[in-house]
N, C-alpha and C positions, 0 to 999 in steps of 0.2 A: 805449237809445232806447225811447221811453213807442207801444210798437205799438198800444195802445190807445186813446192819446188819439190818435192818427193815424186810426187808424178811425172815431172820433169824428167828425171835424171830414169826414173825406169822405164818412161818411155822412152828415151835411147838406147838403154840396157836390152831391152824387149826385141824391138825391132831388127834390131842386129843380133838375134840368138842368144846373146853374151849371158851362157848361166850362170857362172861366175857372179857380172858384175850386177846383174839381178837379187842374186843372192846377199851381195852385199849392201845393196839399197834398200831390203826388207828390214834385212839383220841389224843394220846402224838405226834405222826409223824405231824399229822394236827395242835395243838397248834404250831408246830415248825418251818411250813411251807409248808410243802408239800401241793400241790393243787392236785385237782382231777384229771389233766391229768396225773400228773406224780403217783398219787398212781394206775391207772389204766393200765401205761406202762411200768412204771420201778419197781413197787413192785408185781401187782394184775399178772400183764402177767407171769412174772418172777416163781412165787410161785405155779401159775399153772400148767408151764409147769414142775415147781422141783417134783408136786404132780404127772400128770401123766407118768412121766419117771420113777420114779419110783414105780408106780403103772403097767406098763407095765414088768418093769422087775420081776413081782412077788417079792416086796421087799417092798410093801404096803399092806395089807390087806383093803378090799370091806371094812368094819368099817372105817376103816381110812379112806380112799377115800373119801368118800359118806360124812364124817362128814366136810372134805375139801370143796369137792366141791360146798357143799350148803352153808358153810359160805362164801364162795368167790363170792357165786350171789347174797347173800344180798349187802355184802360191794360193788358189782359194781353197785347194786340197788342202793345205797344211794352216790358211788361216780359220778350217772350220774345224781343225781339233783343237785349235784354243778357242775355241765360243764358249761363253759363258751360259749353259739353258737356262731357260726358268722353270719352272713345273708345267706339267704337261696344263693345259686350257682345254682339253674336251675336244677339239676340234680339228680333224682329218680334211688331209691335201694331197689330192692327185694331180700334180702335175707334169706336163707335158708339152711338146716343143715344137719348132720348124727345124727342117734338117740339116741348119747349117752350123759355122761352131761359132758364129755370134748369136744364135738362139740358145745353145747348149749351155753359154758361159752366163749370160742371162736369166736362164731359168736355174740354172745353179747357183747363181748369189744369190737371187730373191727366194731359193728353197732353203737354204742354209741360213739366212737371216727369220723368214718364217719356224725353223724348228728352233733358234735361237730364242724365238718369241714364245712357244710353248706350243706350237702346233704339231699335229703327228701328218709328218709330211711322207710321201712317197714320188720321185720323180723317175721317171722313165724315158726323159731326155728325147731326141728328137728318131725320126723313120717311123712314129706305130701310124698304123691306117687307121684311119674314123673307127670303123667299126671296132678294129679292137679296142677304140678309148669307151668309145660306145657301149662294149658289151661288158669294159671293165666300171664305168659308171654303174651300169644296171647292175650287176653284183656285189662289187663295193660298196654304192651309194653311196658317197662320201660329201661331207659336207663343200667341200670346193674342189672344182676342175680349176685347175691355173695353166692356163694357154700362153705361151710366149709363141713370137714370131717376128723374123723383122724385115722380112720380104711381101711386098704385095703378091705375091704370085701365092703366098701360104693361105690367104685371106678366102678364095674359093673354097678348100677345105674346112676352115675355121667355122665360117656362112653354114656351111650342110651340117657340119657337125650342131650346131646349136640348135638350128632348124630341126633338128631330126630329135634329139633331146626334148623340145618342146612339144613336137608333135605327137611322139608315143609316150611321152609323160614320164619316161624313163629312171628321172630322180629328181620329182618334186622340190627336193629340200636344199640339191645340191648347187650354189652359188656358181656362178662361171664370172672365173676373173681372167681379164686379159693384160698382158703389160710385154714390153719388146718395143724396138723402133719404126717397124709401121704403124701401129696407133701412135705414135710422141709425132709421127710425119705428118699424120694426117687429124688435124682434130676434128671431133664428132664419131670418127670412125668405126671408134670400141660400143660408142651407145648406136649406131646404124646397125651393128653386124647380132643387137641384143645380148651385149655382156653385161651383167650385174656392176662390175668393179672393174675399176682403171688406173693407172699410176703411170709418172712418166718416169718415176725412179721407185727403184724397190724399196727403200726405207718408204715412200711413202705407199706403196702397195700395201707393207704390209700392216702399216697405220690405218689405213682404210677399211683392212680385213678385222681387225681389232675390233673399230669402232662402228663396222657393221656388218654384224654378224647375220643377220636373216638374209635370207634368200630374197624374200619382196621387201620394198621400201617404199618410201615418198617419191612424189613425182620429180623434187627436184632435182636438178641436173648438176654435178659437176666436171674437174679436171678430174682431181681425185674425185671420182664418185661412183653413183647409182643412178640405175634406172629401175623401173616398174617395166618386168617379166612380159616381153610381148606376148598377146594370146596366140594359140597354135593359128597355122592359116584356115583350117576347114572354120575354125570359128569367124576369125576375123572375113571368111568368106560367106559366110553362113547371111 
């Protein structure tokens, strides 16, 4: 199956509102084959990311966008009641977001591919203040914060929130994964701001979270990867 020219054709579908003719791009794709993972990783991620690159280079107009973007949270609406689970893995996900709706649509396929995987996810989508992720870390403790963002202006927030995690010790055990289009803009960025896990695309986020599940790790570095937990500042000032 040609996943390209399917993105093709819904991205005109998109851009121009057309529910209709949206509808009947999924619907033909799906009589022919395609399952819900792959229309969520190889066509939905794809078309989103065609929408906001070029919506950042001023070469989309807010109409356009806006008529995009909402069709692409129905269609990942209705391609995550056909996901196939697997049994639950043991292992809980708080995730949360920057406030716009290319963070929202982001941390939504990489949640819904994560609970595909057998994670117990919870996402709360984008607008909570630090503190409330803060104070929901400290009582949930959950094994992963998953932070999307894809404006450098979110990244001051991001910064304090780990900082402040680290510094009161708040959930030893819980992982901080980051993934969104300002870390893919900037590389090193995700291991500077001290996030655990990185990805430039969610299938491989959640590959990573799979295959490394502890909170600390080896020193080495990668795209997809880890770092080692910087220590709190009063130590490292100590």
């Amino acid at each position: 199956m040609n996943t390209e020219l399917i993105v093709e054709r819904l991205f005109e579908a998109l851009i121009t509102g057309d529910r209709d003719a949206t509808r009947a791009v999924v619907d033909q794709a799906t009589r022919q084959g395609l399952d819900a993972r792959t229309l969520l990783t190889e066509v939905l991620w794809p078309v989103y990311e065609q929408v906001e690159k070029l919506h950042r280079a001023d070469q989309m107009t807010t109409l356009a966008h806006h008529f995009a973007t909402r069709l692409i949270r129905v269609l990942c609406d209705q391609a995550n009641q056909r996901l196939q689970r697997r049994s639950p893995i043991g292992r809980t996900v708080l995730a949360v977001c920057g406030p716009t709706d290319a963070d929202e649509l982001a941390g939504q396929i990489a949640t819904d591919l994560l609970e595909e995987a057998g994670f117990t996810t919870r996402y709360a989508g984008g607008g909570i203040a630090s503190d409330e992720v803060l104070a929901e870390v400290q009582e949930s403790q959950p094994d992963v914060l998953l932070l999307f963002a894809s404006a450098p202006s979110d990244l001051p927030g991001i910064r304090g929130l780990i900082d402040t995690l680290n510094e009161i010790g708040a959930s030893r055990q819980t992982q901080i994964v980051v993934g969104g289009g300002v870390f893919n803009r900037a590389e090193g960025l995700a291991e500077e701001i001290g996030a655990d896990l990185w990805a430039t695309r969610p299938t491989d986020l959640v590959q990573a979270m799979i295959e490394q599940p502890a909170r600390r790790a080896a020193a080495e570095q990668h795209t997809v990867g880890r770092k080692r937990r910087p220590a709190p500042r009063a130590a490292r000032a100590a």
